[in-house]
C-alpha positions in Angstrom: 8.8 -89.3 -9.8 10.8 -86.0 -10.0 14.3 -88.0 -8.3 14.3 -89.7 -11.4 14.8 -86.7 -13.5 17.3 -85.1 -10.3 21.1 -84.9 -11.8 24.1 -83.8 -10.1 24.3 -80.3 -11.1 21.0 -80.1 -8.7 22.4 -82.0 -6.3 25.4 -79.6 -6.1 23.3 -76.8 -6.6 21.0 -78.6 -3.6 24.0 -78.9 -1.5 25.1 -75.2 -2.1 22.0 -73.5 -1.0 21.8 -75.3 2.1 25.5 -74.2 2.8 24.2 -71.1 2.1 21.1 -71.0 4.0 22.7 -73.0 7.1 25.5 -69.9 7.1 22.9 -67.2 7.2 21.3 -69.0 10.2 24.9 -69.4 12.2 26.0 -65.7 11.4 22.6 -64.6 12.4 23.3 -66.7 15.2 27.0 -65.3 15.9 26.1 -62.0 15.6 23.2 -61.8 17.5 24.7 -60.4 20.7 26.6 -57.9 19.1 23.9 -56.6 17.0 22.8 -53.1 17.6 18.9 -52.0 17.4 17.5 -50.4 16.2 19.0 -51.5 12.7 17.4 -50.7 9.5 14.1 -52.9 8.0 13.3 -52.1 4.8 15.6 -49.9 2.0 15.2 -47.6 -0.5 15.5 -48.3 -3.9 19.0 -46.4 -3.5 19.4 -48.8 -1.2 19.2 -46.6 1.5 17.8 -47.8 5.4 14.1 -45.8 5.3 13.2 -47.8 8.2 14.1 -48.8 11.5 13.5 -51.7 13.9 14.6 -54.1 16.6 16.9 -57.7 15.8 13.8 -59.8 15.9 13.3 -58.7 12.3 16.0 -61.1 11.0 14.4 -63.8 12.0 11.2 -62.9 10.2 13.9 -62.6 7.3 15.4 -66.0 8.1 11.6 -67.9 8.9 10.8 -66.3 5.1 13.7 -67.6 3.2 13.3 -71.3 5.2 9.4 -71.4 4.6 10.4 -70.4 0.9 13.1 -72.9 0.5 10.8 -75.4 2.0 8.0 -74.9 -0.3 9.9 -74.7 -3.4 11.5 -78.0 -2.8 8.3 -79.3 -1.8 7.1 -78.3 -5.6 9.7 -79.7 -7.0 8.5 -83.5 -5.9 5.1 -83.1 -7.5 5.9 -81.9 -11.4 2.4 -82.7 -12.3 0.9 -79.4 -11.0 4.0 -77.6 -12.7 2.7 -75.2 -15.4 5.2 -75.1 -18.8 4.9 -72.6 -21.2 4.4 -75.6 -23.4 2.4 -79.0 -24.1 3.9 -81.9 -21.8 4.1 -84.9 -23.8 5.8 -88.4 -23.6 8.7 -87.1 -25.6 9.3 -83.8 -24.4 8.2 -84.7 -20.4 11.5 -85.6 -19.2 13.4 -82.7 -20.7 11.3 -80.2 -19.8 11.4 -81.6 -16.5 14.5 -81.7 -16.4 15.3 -77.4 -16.8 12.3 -77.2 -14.5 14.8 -78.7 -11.8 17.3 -76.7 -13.1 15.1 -73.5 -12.8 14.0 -74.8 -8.9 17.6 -75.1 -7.4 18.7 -71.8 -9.5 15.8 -69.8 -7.8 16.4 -71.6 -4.7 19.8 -70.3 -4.8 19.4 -66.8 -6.0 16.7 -66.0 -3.1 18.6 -67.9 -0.4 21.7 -65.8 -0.9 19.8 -62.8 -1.8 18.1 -62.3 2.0 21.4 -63.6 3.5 23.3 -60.3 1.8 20.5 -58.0 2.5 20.4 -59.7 6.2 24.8 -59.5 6.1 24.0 -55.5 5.0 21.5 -55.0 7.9 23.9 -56.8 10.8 26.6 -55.2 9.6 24.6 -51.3 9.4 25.6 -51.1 5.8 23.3 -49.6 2.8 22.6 -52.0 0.2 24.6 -51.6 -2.2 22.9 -49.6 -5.1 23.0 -52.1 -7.9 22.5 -55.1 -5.6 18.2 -54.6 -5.9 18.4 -54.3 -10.3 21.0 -57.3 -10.6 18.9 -59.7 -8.2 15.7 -58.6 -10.3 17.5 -59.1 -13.3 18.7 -62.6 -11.9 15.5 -63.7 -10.9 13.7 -62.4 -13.6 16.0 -63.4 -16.0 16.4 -66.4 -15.1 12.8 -67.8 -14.8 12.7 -65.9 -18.6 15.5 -67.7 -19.4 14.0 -71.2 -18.7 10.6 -70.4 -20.1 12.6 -69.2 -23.7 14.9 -72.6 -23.4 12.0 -74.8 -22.8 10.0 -73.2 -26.0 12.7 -73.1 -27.9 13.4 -77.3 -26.7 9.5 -78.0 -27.6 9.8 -75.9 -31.4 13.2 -77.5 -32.0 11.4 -81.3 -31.0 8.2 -80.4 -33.4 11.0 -79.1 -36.3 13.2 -82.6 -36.1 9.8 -84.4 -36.0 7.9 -83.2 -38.8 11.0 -83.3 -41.2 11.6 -86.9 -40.3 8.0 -87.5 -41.3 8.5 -86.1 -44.8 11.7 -87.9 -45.2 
C-alpha cells in the first residue's frame, strides 16, 4: 500500500495544495459578482488575452484543476500501474516509490497554483505575465525530468554498491 511509503514532506505538500486549491475556489467565489465579462480565455504566448469570453469559463478552469487533482491522487494509491524509467525490484521498490510520491504532490502543486495564477490574471483583467508560461513549463517539465534522472541515477548507484560487495 502506497500510505506506507507517504512521509510528512507529502503530507505537507498534501496539505498545501489543498490550501491552494480551496483558495482558488473561495476567490473565484468572492469575486464572482464583481467580475466583468467578457474577460479574456485563452493567451498568447506573450501572454497576451487573444480571446474573449463570459465568467462561466473559470469554472471549466476550476472543474479541470479538481478533476486533475482528483485523478492524480487517485494514481498515487495504486503504484503498481506506475511506469519507472527503471526495473522495480524488492530492493529498490520502496525508494523509488518513495520520489514517485514526491514527484505526485510536486506536480499536484505546480498545476494547482499554476491555473489559480492564470485564473487570479483573468479575474483581475491582467496579461499573464511574459515569463510565467516558460517557468511553469520549465517547472513541470523539469521536474518530472528531474525525478526520472534521480530515480536512474538511485537504481545505477544500487547496482554499483551491489556488484562491488559481491567481489569483495
Amino acid at each position: 500500500m502506497v500510505l506506507t511509503h507517504f512521509k510528512r514532506r507529502h503530507l505537507i505538500l498534501e496539505l498545501l495544495t489543498l490550501v491552494a486549491l480551496i483558495s482558488f475556489a473561495l476567490f473565484l467565489a468572492f469575486q464572482w459578482q464583481t467580475i466583468i465579462e467578457p474577460l479574456p480565455t485563452h493567451f498568447g504566448f506573450d501572454g497576451q488575452p487573444d480571446a474573449w469570453g463570459d465568467k462561466s469559463s473559470l469554472l471549466v478552469s476550476l472543474v479541470i484543476v479538481v478533476v486533475i487533482y482528483i485523478l492524480l491522487l487517485v494514481v498515487e494509491f495504486f503504484p503498481r500501474i506506475w511506469n519507472f524509467p527503471v526495473a522495480v525490484n524488492e530492493q529498490n521498490r520502496e525508494n523509488l516509490t518513495t520520489m514517485a510520491l514526491d514527484m505526485f504532490v510536486l506536480l499536484k502543486l505546480v498545476i494547482v497554483v499554476a491555473f489559480g495564477l492564470i485564473d487570479y490574471w483573468t479575474i483581475t483583467a491582467r496579461a499573464l505575465p511574459i515569463w510565467f508560461l516558460p517557468l511553469f513549463l520549465v517547472i513541470l517539465f523539469g521536474g518530472v525530468g528531474f525525478f526520472v534522472w534521480r530515480m536512474v541515477h538511485y537504481n545505477s548507484q544500487l547496482a554499483k554498491n551491489n556488484s562491488d560487495s559481491k567481489t569483495n
